[in-house]
C-alpha positions in Angstrom: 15.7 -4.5 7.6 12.6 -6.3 7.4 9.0 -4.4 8.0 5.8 -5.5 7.2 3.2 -3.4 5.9 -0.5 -3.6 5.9 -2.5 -2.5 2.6 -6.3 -2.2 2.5 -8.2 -2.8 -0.4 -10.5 0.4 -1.2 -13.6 0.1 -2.9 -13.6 1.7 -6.6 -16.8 3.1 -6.3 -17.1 4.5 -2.9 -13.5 4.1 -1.4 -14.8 2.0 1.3 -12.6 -0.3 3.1 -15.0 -3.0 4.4 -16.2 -5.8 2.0 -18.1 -8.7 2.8 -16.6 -12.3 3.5 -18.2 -15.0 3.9 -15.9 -16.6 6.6 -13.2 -15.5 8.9 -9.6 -16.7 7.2 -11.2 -16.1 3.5 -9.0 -15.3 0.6 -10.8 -14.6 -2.5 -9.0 -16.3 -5.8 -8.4 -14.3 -8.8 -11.2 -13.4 -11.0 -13.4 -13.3 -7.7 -15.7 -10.6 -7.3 -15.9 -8.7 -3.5 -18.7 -7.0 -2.3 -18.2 -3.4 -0.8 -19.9 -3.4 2.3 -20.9 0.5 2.1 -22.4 0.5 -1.8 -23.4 -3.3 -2.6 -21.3 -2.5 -5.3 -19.0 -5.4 -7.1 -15.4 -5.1 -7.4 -12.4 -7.5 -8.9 -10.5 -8.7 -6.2 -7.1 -8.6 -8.3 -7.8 -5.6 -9.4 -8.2 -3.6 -6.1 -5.6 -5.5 -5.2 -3.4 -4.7 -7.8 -4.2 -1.2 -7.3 -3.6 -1.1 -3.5 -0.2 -2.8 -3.5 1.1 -0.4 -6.1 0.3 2.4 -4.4 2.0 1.2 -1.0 5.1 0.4 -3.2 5.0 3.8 -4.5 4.8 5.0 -1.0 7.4 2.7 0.8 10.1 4.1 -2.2 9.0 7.8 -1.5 9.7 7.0 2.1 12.9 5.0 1.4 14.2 7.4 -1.0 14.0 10.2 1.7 15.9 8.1 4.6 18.9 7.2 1.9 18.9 11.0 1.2 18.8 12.1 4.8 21.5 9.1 5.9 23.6 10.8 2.4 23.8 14.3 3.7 24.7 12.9 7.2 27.5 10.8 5.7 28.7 14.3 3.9 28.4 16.7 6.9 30.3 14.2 9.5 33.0 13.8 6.8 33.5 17.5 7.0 31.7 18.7 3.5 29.3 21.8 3.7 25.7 21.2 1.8 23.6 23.7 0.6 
């Protein structure tokens, strides 16, 4: 089961989602500073980054943690055992 997932990088000032690029197809490189389109405001591309991917990881296990449980009490009930 492969899925891809998007993440957006958030501002840590505002929580904006837009930043400026300079070109279409840019990728800043670490110690780069973005520009939040919303506040002028500076922020470390790594570390929004950073930030952002953790927090999808942390939602992707919450979501496959649930599935495995619901697929576990499935398993259970069709084999005949009564959960509570």
């Amino acid at each position: 089961m492969e899925e891809q997932y998007e993440i957006k990088l958030e501002c840590v000032f505002c929580g904006s989602t837009e930043f400026e690029i300079p070109h279409e197809g840019y990728e800043p490189e670490e110690g780069e500073m973005i520009k939040c389109s919303n506040c002028d405001k500076l922020n470390d591309f790594i570390s929004i980054r950073d930030v952002a991917v953790g927090n999808e990881l942390e939602k992707i296990g919450e979501e496959y943690t649930k599935f495995a449980e619901d697929e576990i009490l499935k398993t259970f009930k069709k084999a005949g055992f009564t959960i509570k």
